[in-house]
C-alpha positions in Angstrom: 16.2 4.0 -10.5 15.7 0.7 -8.0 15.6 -2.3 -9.5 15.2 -5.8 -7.8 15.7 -9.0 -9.5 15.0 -12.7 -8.6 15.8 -11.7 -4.7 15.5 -14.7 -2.1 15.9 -14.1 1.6 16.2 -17.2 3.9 16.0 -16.5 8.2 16.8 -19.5 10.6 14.3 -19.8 13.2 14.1 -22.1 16.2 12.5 -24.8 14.6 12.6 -24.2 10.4 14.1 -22.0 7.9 11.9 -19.2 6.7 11.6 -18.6 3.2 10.8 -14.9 3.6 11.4 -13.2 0.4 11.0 -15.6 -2.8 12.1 -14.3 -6.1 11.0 -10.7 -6.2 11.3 -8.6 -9.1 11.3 -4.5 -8.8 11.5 -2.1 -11.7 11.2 1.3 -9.7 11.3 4.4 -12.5 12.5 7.5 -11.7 10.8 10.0 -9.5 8.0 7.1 -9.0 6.4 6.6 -5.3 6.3 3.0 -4.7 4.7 1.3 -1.9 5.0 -2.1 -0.5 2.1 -3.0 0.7 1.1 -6.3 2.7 0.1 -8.0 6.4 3.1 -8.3 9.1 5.4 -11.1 8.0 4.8 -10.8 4.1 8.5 -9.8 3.3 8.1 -6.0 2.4 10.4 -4.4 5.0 12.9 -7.6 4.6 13.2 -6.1 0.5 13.1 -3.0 1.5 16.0 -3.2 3.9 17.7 -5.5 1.3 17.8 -2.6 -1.0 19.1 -0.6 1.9 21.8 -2.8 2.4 20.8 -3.6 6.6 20.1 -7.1 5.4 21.6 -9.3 2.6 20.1 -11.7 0.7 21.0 -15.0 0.0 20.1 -15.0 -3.8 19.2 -11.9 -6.7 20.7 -8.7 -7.5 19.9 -4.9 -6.9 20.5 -1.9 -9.0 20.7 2.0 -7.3 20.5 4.1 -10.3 23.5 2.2 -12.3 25.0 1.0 -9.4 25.1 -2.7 -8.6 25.1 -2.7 -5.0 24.3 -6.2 -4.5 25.1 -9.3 -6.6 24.8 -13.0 -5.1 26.2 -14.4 -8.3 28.9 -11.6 -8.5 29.3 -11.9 -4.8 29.6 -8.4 -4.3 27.8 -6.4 -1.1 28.1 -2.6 -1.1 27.7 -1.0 2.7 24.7 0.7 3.3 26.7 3.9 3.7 28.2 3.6 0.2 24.4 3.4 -1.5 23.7 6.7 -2.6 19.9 6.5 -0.1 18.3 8.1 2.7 16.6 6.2 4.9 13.5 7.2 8.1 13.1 4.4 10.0 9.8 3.4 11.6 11.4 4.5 15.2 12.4 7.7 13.4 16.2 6.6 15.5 16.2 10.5 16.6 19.4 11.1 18.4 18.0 12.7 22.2 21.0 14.0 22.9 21.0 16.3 20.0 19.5 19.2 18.6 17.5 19.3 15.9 20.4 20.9 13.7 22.9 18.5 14.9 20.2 15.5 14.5 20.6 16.8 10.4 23.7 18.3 10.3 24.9 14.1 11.1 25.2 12.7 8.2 26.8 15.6 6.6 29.9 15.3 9.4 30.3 11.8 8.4 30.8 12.1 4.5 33.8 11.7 3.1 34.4 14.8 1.4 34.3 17.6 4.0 31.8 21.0 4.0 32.7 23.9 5.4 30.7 25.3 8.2 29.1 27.8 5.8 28.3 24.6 3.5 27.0 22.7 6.4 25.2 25.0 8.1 23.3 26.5 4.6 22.4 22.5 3.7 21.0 21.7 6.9 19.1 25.1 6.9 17.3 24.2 3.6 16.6 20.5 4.4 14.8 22.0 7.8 12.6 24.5 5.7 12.0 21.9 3.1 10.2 19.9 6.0 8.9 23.5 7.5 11.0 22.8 11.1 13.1 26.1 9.9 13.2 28.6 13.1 13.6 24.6 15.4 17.1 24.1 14.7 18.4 25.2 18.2 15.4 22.8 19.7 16.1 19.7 22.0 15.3 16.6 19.7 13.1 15.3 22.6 11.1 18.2 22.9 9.5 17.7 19.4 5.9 16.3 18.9 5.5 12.8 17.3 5.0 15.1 14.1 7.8 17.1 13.9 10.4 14.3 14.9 8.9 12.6 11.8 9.4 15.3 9.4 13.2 15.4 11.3 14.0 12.2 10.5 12.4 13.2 6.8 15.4 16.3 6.8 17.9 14.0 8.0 17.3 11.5 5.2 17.2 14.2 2.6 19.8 16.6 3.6 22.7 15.0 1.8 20.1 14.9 -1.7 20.2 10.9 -1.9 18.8 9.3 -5.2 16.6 7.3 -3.6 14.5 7.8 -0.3 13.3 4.3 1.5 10.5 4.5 4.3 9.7 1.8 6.8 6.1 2.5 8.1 7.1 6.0 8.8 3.7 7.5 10.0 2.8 4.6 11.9 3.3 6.2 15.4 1.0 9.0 14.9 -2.5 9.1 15.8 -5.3 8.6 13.3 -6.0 13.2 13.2 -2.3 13.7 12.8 -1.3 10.6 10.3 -3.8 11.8 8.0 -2.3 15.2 7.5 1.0 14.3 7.3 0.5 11.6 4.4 -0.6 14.5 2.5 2.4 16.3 3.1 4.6 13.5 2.7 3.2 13.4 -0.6 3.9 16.6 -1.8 6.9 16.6 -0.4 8.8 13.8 -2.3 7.1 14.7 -5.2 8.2 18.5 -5.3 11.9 17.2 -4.5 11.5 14.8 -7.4 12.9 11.7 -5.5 12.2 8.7 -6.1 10.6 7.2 -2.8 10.3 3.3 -1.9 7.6 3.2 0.9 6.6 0.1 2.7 3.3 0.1 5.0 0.5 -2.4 6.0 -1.7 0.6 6.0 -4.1 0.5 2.5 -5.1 4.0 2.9 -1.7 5.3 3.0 -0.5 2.9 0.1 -3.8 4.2 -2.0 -3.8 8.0 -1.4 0.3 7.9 -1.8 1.3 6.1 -3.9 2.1 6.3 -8.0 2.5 2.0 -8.5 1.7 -0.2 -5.5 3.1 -3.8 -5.0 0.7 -6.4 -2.9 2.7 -8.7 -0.7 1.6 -11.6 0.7 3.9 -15.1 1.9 7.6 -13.4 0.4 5.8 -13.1 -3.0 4.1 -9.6 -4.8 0.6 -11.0 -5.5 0.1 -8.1 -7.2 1.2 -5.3 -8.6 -0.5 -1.5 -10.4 -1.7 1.6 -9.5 -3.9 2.7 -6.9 -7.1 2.4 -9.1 -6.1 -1.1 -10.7 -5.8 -2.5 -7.1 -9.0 -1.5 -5.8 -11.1 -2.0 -8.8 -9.5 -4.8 -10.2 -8.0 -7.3 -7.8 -6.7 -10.6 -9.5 -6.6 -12.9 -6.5 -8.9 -12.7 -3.5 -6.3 -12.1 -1.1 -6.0 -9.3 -2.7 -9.4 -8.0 -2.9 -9.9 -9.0 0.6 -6.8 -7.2 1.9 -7.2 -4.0 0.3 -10.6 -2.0 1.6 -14.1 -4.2 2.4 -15.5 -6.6 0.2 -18.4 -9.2 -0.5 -17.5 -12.7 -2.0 -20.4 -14.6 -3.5 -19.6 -18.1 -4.8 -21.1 -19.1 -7.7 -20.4 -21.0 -11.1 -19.8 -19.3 -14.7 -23.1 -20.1 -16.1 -22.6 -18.7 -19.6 -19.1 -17.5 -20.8 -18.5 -13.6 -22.2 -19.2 -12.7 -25.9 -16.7 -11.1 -28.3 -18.5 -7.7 -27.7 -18.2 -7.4 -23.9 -16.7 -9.4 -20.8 -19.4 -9.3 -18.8 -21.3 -13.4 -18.6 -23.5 -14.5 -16.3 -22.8 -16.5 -12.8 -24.7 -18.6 -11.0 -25.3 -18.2 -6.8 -27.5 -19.7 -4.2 -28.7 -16.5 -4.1 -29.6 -16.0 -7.5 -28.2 -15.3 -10.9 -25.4 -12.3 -11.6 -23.9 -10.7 -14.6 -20.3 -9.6 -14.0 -16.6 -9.6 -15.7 -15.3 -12.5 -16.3 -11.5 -13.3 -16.6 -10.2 -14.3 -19.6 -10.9 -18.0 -20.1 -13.9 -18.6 -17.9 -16.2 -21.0 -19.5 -19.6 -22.6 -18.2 -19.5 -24.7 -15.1 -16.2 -23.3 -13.9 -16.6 -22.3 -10.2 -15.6 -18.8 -9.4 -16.2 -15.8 -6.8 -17.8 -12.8 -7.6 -15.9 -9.6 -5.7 -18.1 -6.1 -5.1 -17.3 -3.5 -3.0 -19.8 -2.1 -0.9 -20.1 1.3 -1.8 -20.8 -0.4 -5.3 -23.6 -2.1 -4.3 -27.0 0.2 -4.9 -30.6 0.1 -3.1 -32.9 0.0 -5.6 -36.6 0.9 -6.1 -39.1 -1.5 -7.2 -40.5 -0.1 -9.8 -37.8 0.4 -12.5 -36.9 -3.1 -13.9 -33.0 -3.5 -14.0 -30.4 -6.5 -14.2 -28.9 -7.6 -10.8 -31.3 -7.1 -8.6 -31.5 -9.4 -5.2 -33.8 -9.3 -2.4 -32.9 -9.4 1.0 -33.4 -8.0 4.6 -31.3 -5.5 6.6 -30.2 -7.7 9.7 -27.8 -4.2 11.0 -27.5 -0.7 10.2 -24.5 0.9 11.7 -23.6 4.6 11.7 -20.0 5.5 10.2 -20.5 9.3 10.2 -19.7 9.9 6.5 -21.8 6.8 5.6 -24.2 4.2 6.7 -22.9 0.7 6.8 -25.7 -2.1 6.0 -25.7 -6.0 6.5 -28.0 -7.5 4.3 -28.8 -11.1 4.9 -29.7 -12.2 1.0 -30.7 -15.8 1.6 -28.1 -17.5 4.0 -25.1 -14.7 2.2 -24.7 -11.4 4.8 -23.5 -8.5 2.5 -22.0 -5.2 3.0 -23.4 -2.1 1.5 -22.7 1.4 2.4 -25.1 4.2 2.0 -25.2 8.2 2.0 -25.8 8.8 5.8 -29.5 10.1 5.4 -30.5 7.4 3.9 -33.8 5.6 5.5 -32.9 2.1 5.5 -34.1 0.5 9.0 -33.2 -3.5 10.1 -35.7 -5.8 9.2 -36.4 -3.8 6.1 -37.3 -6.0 2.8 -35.0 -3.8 0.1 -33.7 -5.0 -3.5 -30.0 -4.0 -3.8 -28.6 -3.5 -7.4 -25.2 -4.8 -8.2 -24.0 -3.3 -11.7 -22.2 -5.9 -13.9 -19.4 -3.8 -14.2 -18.1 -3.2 -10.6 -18.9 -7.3 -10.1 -15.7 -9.0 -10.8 -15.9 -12.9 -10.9 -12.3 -14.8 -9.7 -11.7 -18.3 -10.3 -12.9 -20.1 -7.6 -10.7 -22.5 -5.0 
């Protein structure tokens, strides 16, 4: 339904020429929720307004459906009000001197082919119920929470039933209470109307708990690319691990490679020794890091024998309401780990944590 290919985006700054989008490929399917994910500056909202056709790119080509609506090679541009998408900005753009109904009804008085009031009016009705603002219409834009002029901005961009819905940070102006319920809705929303939905955010929560594929950005460049699950669990790069949720690095050296029957080897620390997955191609001596999450990371007792275990000392114990967060100084290496909140771990406390092989991942080292 979107695809990107080879796309290269060049800005002119005071002093250098910014390389801000180099070569990026998207294969978006249809009815797919794809996030772009990545730190301010990484390129995401440069491709995604690329695609909407607010920005144009100096090199690649992008597909709408069947529609070629940018080609450098072919030289051909199509407006943004030609591409068959709906757009809500991160500002939302709400017109103030508007109604609600006339902040939707918009779009529908600038197409081409002209509705009749009963056409109009019925459309705009059913975009307003599909975002429950039915019973607003008459409503001063202004006088809207931060909330509703969201899921405004949502019925504006859906009311003339685009093919494709692009979102620039659109929750980003709510507070923590109210951002959490509406990416839930936001969800179910696009999903129940089918549409296929290109979403950019720097916010990992809302790119894991939304999200069917999601693309890591970093320098103009997708460092990675899966779902939700592979992108926790299975970062390839540590920017990657390090950007999405906590996570504990321990250097170390491959100190015998995988068998056929399992990827797990062992690694090598100051701290001691660690079985964990290895890429493919690791072999002995190579230096790598060994990624864990800390809610992976177990306290264990003493008196059951089991691989992975290292000593060390809580140095902080800090309440997090759903969970206890724990720095353990092992040797000179301060890990994370979190812990059910009733658990009775106290700093200065001696405990053995447990690191399963199979939630250790070792990278390749710099």
């Amino acid at each position: 339904m979107i695809k990107v290919q080879n796309l290269h985006m060049y800005y002119q700054s005071e002093h250098s020429r910014v390389h801000a989008v180099r070569g990026i490929d998207l294969d978006i399917k249809q009815g797919q929720f794809f996030t772009l994910l990545g730190p301010s500056g990484c390129g995401k909202t440069t491709t995604l307004r690329s695609v909407a056709g607010l920005e144009t790119p100096q090199q690649g080509e992008i597909f709408v459906g069947d529609v070629r609506v940018f080609s450098s090679t072919a030289r051909k541009v199509v407006p943004p009000y030609e591409r068959d998408i709906g757009m809500v900005f991160q500002s939302y753009a709400i017109w103030p001197h508007m109604n609600v109904f006339e902040n939707v009804a918009f779009p529908l008085r600038e197409m081409k082919r002209k509705l009749s009031q009963r056409e109009l009016r019925a459309k705009v009705e059913q975009a307003l119920a599909l975002v429950h603002l039915d019973g607003l219409a008459d409503r001063p834009a202004p006088f809207l929470s931060g909330g509703q002029q969201q899921r405004l901005a949502l019925a504006r961009a859906l009311v003339k039933e685009p093919s494709v819905l692009l979102l620039d940070e659109p929750l980003s102006n709510l507070d923590a209470k109210l951002r959490e319920e509406t990416r839930f809705e936001l969800r179910e929303l696009v999903k129940r109307v089918g549409i296929t939905t290109l979403y950019v955010t720097h916010d990992q929560l809302e790119a894991l708990t939304m999200s069917d594929v999601v693309a890591v950005m970093n320098q103009g460049q997708i460092a990675q690319q899966g779902s939700p699950v592979e992108i926790y669990q299975s970062p390839q790069d540590r920017f990657v691990a390090n950007f999405i949720g906590l996570t504990n690095f321990i250097e170390g050296r491959v100190k015998s490679s995988a068998s056929k029957e399992t990827s797990e080897g062992e690694v090598e620390t100051a701290s001691g020794n660690l079985r964990c997955v290895l890429s493919d191609g690791m072999k002995p001596g190579d230096a790598v890091i060994i990624v864990i999450r800390p809610e992976d990371i177990q306290v264990a007792g003493d008196f059951t024998p089991r691989r992975n275990l290292l000593k060390g000392k809580v140095d902080a114990v800090i309440f997090m309401g759903n969970s206890l967060e724990c720095q353990v100084l092992v040797g000179a290496q301060r890990l994370r780990t979190k812990l059910h909140p009733s658990s009775a771990v106290q700093p200065g406390q001696i405990i053995s944590l447990e690191f399963p092989p199979d939630r250790c991942r070792a990278l390749r080292g710099l």
